[in-house]
N, C-alpha and C positions, 0 to 999 in steps of 0.2 A: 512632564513636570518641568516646569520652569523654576530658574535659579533666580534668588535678588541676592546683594551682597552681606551677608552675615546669614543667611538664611539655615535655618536647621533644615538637615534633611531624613529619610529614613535612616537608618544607622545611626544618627547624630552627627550625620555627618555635617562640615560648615567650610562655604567657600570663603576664602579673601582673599579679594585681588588687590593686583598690587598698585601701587599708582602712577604705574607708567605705560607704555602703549601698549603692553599683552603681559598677561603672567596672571596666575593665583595660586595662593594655598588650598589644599586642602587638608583637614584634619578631620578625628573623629570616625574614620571608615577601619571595621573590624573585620578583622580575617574571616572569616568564615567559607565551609565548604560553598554553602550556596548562597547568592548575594540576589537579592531580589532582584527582579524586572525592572522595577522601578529607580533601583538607585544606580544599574548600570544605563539607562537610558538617563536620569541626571548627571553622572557624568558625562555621558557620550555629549549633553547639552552646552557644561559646562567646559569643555574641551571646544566645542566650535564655535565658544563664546570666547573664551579669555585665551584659548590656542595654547599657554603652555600650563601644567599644574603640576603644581611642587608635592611629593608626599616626599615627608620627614621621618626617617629615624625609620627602616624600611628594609633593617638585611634581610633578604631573602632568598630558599636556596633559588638555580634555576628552574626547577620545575615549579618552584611556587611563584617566580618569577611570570614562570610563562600561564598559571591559572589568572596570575592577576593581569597582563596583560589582555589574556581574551574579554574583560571586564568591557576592553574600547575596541574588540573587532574577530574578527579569525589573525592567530598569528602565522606567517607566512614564512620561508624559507629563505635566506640572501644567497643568490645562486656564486656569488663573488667572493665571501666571505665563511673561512671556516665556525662550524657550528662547537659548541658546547657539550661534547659526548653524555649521552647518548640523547642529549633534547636538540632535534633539528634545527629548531626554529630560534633558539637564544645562539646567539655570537658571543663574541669575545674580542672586545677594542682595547687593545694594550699599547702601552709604548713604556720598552724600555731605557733605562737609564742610556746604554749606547747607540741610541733610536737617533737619529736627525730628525726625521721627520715622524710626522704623527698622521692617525687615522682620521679622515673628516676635516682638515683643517686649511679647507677653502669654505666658501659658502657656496650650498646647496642644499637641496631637496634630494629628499632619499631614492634612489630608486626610479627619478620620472619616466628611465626609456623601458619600465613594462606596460604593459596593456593596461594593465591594472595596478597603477603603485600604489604604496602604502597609504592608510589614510590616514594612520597614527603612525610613532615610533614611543619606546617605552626601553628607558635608561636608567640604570643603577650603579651608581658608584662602590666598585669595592675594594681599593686602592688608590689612593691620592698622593701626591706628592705636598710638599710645605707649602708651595706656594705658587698660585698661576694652576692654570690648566682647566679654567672655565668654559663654560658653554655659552656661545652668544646666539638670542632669537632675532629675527625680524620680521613685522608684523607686515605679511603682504593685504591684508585688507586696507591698512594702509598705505601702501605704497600705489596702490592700485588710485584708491581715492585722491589720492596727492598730485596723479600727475595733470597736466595740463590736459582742458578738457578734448581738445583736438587730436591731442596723444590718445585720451581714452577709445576716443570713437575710432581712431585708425587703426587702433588693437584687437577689438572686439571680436571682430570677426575674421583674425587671422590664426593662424594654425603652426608649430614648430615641431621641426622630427626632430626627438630627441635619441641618443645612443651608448649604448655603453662602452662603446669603442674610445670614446675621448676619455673616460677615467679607468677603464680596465682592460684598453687593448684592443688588438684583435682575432679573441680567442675564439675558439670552435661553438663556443655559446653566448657567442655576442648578439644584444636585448635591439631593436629598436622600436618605438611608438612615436603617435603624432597625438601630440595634443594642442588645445586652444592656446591661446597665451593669453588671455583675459576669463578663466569658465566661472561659475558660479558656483558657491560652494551650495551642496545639495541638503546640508540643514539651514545656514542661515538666510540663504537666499543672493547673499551678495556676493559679487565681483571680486576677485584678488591676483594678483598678476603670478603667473607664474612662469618665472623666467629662471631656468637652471642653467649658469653660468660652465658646470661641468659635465653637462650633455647634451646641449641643444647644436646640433647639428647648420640646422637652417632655418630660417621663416618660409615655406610655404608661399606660391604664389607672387615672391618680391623676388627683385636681383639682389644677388649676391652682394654686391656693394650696401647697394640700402639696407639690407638687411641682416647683414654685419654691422651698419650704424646705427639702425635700432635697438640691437639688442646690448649694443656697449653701453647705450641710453640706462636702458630699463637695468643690465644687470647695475652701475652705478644709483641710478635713485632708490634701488629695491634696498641698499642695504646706508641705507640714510639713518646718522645717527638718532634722530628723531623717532625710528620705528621698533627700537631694539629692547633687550632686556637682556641682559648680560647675568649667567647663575655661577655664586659663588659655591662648588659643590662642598658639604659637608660627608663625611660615610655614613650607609645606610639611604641616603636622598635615592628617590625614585620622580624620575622629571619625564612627563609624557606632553609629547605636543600634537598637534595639527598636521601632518606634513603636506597639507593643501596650502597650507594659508600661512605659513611659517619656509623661510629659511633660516639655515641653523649653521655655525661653524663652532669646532674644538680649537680655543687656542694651543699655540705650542712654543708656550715660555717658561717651560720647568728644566732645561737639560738637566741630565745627570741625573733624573729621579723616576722611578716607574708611577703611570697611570694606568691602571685596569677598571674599565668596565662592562659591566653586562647588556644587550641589547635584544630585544624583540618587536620586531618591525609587524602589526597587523595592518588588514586591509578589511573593507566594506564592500564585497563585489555585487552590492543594491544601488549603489552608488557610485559609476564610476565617473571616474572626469569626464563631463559630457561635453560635447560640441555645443559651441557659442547661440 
């Protein structure tokens, strides 16, 4: 099922995107125990189209959380991050008032050093501060497209291990994978750079030198104001993106004020980042 914009869907359900380089609403989609085939496959569309989508007005417990999460994939476990008693798979990103620092708040991709990362991420706001403590996207189909075309083709068929030693240590369950740095995303067909600033280890195949200078390249152009979409959260907001095709950071310009929210990271294992 293909989406146009304003288009009603089963459920009633209705996309609208926004008019900047990725993001849509979506409204109209009703609880229910069983959601047809059909309108979880227009999402799943509508998410590798527009990469992130907005649902409004959305408290939900965690395990209703993590029903509507499966809507975009199997939800999967954060081996890094404690869980949500007793649901495995939903986290808990908090930062309190005497926090310095905050959860997520470089830019990155969720999870790149597994075999198989996440293909979505699915966030709900259930504490906010006054003011600040937004979420910013950037659209790597863009980013990808944007670079000079000699950059592209130099890319293509290179390869980066990435690890979870650089943002979580060197604990006794430390992750690593190699994936492309250019793969294609496996609904829409296109190219998107995937360059994680907080696990890529190396480029494969290049010296060290070079390949520390390309990846300062990429991680700078990838997060070009031109590609972004920056979400002002309200509570109750449920914001699910791409994590192929999207980097993402949590600002952290609230001191003094708590932020909580809920997270459920799925995956596609029909689909994994495949080689170039």
């Amino acid at each position: 099922m293909s989406i146009a914009e304003g288009s009603v869907l089963t459920h009633a359900i209705r996309i609208h995107p926004f008019a900047g380089p990725l993001g849509a609403e979506v409204s109209g989609l009703r609880r229910e125990s069983v959601v047809p085939d059909t309108v979880k496959e227009a999402l799943r569309v509508a998410l590798s189209t527009h990469l992130v989508l907005v649902f409004r007005g959305q408290s939900m417990s965690p395990q209703a959380l993590l029903a509507f999460a499966a809507l975009f994939g199997e939800p999967v476990t954060h081996q890094f991050v404690q869980a949500v008693p007793p649901h495995g798979q939903v986290t808990e990103i908090r930062k309190e008032p005497d926090h310095l620092h905050n959860f997520g708040g470089a830019w990155h991709f969720d999870l790149s050093f597994m075999a198989c990362p996440p293909s979505a991420t699915v966030l709900m706001a259930k504490e906010l501060p006054a003011h600040g403590g937004d979420t910013v996207w950037s659209n790597q189909y863009l980013a990808y497209a944007m670079l000079l075309a000699r950059c592209r083709d130099g890319i293509d068929s290179l390869l980066a291990e990435h690890t979870s030693q650089l943002a979580f240590g060197h604990g006794a369950h430390a992750l690593s994978a190699v994936h492309p740095l250019a793969p294609r995303h496996p609904h829409s067909g296109c190219r998107y750079l995937y360059a994680n600033p907080v696990s890529i280890r190396r480029v494969l195949g290049v010296a060290d030198e070079a390949g520390n200078t390309l990846l300062r390249h990429l991680y700078a152009h990838a997060i070009a104001l031109e590609f972004q979409y920056r979400h002002r959260w309200e509570l109750g907001d449920i914001v699910v993106w791409d994590n192929r095709a999207t980097m993402h950071k949590a600002m952290n310009d609230y001191p003094g004020e708590r932020r909580v929210m809920q997270r459920v990271a799925v995956t596609d294992r029909r689909h994994r980042i495949g080689l170039p």
